[in-house]
N, C-alpha and C positions, 0 to 999 in steps of 0.2 A: 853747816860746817864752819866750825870760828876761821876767822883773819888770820889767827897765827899757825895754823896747820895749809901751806899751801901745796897745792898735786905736784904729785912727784915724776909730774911729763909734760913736758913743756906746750903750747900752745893747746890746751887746754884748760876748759873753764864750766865753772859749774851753772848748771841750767836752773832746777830744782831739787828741790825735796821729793822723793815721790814715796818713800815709805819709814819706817821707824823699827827697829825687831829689838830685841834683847840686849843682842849684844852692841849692836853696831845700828846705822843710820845708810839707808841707800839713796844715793842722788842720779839726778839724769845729767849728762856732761856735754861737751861738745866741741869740737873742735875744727878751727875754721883755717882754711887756707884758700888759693885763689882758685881752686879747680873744685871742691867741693865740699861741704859740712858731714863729716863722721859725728855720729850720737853714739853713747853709749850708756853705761847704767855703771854706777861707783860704786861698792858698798866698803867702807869705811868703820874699823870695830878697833877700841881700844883697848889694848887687853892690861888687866891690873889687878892684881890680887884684893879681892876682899878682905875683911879684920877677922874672918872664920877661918877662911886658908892659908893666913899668914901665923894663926896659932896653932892650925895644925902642923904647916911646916915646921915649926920653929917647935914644937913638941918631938917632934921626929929629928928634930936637931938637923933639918935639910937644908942648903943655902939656896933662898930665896933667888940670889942672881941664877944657880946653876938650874934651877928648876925652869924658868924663864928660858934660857937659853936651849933645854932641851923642849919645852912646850914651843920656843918658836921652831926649832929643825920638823917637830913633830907634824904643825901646822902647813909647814913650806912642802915637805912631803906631798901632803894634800893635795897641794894648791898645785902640786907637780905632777899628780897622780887627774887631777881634772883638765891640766892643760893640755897631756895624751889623751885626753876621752875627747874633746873638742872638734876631732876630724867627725865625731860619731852623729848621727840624724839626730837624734833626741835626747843628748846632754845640751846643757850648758855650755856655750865654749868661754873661757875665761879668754882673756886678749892678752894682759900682763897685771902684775903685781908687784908689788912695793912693801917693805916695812921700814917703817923708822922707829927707831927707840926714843924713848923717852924717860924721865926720872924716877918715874912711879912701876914704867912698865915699857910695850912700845904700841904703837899705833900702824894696824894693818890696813892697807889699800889694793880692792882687787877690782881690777876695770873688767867687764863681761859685757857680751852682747845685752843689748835692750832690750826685754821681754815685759809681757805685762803675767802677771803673777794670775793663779789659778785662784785664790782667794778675791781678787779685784772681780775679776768675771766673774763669777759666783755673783757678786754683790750686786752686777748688771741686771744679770737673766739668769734663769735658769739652763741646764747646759740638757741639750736631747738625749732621747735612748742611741741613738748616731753618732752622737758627739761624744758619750761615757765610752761606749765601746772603742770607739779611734782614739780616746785617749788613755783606754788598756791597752791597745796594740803597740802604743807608741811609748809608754815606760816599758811595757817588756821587750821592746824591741833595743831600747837603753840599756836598760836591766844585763842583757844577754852581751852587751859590749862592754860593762860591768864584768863580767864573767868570763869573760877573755883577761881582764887585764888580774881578775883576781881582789877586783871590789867588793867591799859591800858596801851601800850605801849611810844603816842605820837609822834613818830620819825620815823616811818617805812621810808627807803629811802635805796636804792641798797649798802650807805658805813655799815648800818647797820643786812647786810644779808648775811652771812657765809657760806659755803657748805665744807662737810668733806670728806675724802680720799674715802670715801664710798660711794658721790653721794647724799647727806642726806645736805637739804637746812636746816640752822637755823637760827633765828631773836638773835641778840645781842640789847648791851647797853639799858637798859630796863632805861627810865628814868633820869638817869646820865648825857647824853649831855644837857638835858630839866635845870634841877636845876642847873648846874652849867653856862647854859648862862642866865639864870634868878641870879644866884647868881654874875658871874662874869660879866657880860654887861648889865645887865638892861634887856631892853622890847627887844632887838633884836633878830632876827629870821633868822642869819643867816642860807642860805642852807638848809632849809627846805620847804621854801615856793613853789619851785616847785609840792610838793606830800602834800600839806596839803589840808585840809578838808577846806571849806568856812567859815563854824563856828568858825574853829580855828582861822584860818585868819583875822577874823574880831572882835573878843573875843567876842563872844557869849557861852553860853552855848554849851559843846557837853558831848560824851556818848561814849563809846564803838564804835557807828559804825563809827570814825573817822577812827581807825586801819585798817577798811576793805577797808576805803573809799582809802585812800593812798596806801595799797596794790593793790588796782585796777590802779592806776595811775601807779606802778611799773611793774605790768603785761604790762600795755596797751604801755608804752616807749619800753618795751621788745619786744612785736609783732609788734610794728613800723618800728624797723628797728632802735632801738637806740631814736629816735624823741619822744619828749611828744608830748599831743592831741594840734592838730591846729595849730601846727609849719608848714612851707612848706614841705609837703614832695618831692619836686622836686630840692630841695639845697644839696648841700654836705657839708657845711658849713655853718649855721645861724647865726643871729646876735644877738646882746643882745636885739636888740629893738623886733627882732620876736620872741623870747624867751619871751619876754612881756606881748605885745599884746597876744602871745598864753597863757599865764598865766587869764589876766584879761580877757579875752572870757571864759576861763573855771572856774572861783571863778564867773561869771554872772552868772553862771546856765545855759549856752548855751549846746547842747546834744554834746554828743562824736560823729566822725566819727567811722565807722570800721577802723578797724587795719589794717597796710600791710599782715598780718598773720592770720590766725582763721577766717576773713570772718564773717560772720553776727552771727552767734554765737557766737563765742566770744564775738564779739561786745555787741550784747546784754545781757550776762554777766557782763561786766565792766561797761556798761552803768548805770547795777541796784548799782552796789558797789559803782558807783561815781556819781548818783545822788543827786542832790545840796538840796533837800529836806529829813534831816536823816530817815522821816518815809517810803521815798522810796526806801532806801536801803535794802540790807540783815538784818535782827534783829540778825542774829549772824552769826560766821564764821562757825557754822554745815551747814545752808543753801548753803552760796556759796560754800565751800566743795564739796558737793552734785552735783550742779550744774556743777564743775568743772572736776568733776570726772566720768560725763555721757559725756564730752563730749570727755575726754582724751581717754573712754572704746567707743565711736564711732569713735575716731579717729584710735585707735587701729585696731579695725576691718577694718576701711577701709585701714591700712599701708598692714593687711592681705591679704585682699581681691587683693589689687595690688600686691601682693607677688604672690600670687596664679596665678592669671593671667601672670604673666610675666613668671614662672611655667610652667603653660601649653603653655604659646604661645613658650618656649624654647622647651617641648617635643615634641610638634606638629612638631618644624621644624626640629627638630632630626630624627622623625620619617620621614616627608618628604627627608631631605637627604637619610637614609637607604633606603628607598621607591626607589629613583631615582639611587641609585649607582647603590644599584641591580637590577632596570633594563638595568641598561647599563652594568651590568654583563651579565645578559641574553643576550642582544642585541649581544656582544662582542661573547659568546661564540656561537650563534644561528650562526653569520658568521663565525666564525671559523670554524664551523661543516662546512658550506656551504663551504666555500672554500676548504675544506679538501672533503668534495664528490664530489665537481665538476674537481677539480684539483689535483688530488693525487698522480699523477707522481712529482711533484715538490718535495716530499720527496726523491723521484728519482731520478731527476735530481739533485740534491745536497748532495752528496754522504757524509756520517758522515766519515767514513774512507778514510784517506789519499790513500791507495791504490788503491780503485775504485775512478782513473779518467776519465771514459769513461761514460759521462753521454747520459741516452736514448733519445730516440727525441721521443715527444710527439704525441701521437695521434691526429690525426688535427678532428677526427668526427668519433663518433661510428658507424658511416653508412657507412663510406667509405669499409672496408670488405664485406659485405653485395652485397654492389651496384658493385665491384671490383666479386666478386662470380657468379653473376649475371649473367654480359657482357662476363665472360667466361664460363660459359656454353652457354648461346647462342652463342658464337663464335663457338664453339664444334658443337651446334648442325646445325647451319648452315653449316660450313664443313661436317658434314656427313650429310644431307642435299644434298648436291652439290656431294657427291661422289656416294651414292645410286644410284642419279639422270643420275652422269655418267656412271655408270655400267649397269642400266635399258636400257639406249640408248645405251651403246655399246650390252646390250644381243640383243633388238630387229633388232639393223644394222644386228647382224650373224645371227639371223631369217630369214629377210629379203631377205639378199643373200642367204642362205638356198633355202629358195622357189623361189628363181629366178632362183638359178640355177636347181634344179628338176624338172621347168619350162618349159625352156629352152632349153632342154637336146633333149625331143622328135624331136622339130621344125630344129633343126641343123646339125640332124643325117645325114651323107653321102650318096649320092646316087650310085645304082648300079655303078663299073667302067665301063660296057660294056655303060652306058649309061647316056652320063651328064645331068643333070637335070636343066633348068633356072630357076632361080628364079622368080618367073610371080611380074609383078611390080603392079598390081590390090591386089595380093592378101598380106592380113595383115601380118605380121612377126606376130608368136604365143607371143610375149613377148609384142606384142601390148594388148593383154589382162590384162594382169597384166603392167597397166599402172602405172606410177608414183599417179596420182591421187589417186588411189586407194590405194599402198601402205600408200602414206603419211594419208589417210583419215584411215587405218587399224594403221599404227602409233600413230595417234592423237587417235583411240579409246583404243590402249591401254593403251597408259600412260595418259589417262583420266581415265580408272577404275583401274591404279594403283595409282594413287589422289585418288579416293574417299575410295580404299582402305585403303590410310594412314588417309584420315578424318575420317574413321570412326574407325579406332586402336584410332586417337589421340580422339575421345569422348568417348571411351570406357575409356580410361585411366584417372585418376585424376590426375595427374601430367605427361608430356611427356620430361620435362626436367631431370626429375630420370632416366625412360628406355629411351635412347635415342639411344643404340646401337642394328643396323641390320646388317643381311647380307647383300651380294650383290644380294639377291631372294626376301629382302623385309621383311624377318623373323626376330621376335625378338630374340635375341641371349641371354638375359638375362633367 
């Protein structure tokens, strides 16, 4: 802003620059005193006839000053007509305004709350399916405070739509762009024709449901994906010509596609706000409200519903983890125990004290004692076994010869000396009686009924590896 235009409020000052439009330049202000700094937002527009409307007037034979004087009542109007809407949620509130005249024309100043413009955002980020919907709720919730007063707005278009540090969408320039490019350019329509109504377009008659109708156009670019209706949406880049033809297909009354966003509900919401027939639109902004707002509370639930679920599919597999560790805790200690009962010298063998280096040798099988205990009592018992056996055959040999010789004795006795006796060769030697046959056959009977004598000790007995010691007469000694 030059040097020689200074604010027409005292203790304040200008910050910067923060935008540029058509008619006018918007600054950030501020203003300081000892208890706090107030900001605010300036937009500043000087109004002056172009060499076009100065031939028209002056063809029409109109006085230039009186035209002027009735476009400034026209514009304060306005500006009077917005600073009653400013108690509202989602206008613009103006603060105060100013005009000075000047030689050509005069010079408008209107102080307004600070807001960062719906165009700047856009430029950031992209805005969610959450955030489109809260910011239909929130022009038609304006819209309807409009409709009290007996507004219409005219201009709805994303440079005309605000949002505060708060999240809180508001509609500005209520009328002001309208009159002063009617005042300062004649019939042009600049930048607006994208979001206008058909009616408007074509100067017919409209109503109130123009506002909704453009607010629908501003929704339906937003869940595009940036695109107005029936632009390509396969380009990154469009042209002025498909920006055209996408225009004149949609002022025909041709129907909307769905959105890339919201899907056939949506869809068929915008469909009804920008149908090309006003009686088929919304009759007022409480309707589409309404509308808007069932579906942002089913959208809601369904962001829940997917919350919940993602929820349980994470405790599910928490709980699955826990499930599986601790079975392989189990697992782990179920062998541990196993290896620890099956091999428990290993603690043994790997002595904790430096001192004990003599590790034990492991038992190779808990049978071997057993089967080792075994083979040495039978060893035992077949040695006495074998010795009984020999003492029983040496008693019966001294039997034997016993009775051989007491035999004997009579048959060999001497005969008288007076007279020697021959031996008759016919007759038997008395030891012929007791023949070896005999003997061996009185042998074999008796250490046959000294067997059966030990078979039947050993069925008497239930174990004959416990008693296993005799004398040499066959007697148990135990």
């Amino acid at each position: 802003m030059g040097q020689e235009k200074a604010l027409p409020w005292k203790n304040w000052e200008v910050v910067k620059l923060i935008g540029k439009g058509t008619y006018g330049d918007v600054y950030e202000i501020r203003k300081e005193n000892t208890q706090y700094a107030a900001r605010a937002a300036l937009k500043v527009i000087h109004v002056s006839l172009d060499e076009q409307k100065r031939r028209e007037l002056e063809s029409e034979r109109i006085s230039l000053a009186s035209y002027l004087q009735e476009t400034q009542a026209n514009i304060t109007s306005e500006i009077n007509i917005m600073e009653s809407l400013k108690s509202a949620s989602h206008i613009v509130a103006i603060e105060d305004s100013e005009i000075q005249e000047e030689p050509d024309g005069w010079t408008l100043f209107i102080r307004m709350e600070l807001l960062k413009s719906l165009v700047q955002l856009r430029s950031e980020r992209n805005l969610t399916m959450k955030e489109i919907l809260k910011l239909g709720l929130d022009l038609c919730d304006g819209l309807q405070a409009c409709r009290k007063k007996g507004v219409i707005h005219r201009d709805i278009k994303p440079a005309n739509i605000f949002i505060s540090e708060f999240g809180e969408y508001k509609l500005g320039d209520f009328g002001i762009s309208k009159q002063l490019e009617h005042t300062m350019s004649g019939s042009t329509r600049a930048g607006t024709e994208s979001y206008m109504a058909p009616e408007v377009f074509y100067g017919k008659v409209y109503d109130a449901t123009v506002d909704l109708y453009s607010l629908g156009i501003v929704l339906y670019q937003l869940a595009n994906k940036g695109k107005l209706p029936f632009v390509p949406p396969d380009r990154e880049v469009v042209s002025y010509s498909d920006v055209t033809k996408a225009k004149q297909r949609r002022l025909k009354g041709e129907i909307l596609p769905d959105p890339a966003m919201g899907g056939h509900v949506l869809g068929d919401i915008l469909r009804k706000a920008c149908a090309v027939n006003p009686r088929d639109r919304y009759q007022s902004p409480q309707e589409m409200y309404e509308e808007l707002e069932k579906l942002l509370q089913s959208y809601d639930q369904n962001q829940k519903d997917q919350e919940t679920a993602k929820v349980s599919e994470k405790e599910r597999a928490e709980e699955d983890i826990h499930f599986f560790s601790g079975l392989e805790d189990d697992l782990e200690k179920t062998e541990a125990e196993k290896t620890e009962s099956v091999k428990p010298e290993r603690v043994i063998v790997q002595p904790v004290e430096p001192e004990n280096k003599t590790p034990k040798t492991p038992k190779k099988s808990s049978k071997m004692p057993a089967i080792i205990g075994i083979l040495c009592i039978a060893g035992i018992a077949i040695a006495a076994f074998g010795y009984m056996r020999m003492g029983n055959l040496q008693k019966i040999e001294s039997k034997e010869n016993q009775e051989v010789s007491a035999t004997a004795i009579p048959t060999i006795s001497a005969a008288p000396t007076e007279a020697p006796i021959e031996t008759p060769t016919e007759a038997p030697v008395p030891t012929v009686e007791i023949s070896p046959t005999e003997a061996a056959l009185e042998e074999n009977t008796e250490e046959t009924d000294w067997f059966n004598d030990f078979d039947n000790r050993d069925s008497e007995e239930t174990d004959w590896f416990d008693d296993w010691n005799y004398d040499e007469n066959g007697n148990k000694v135990n």
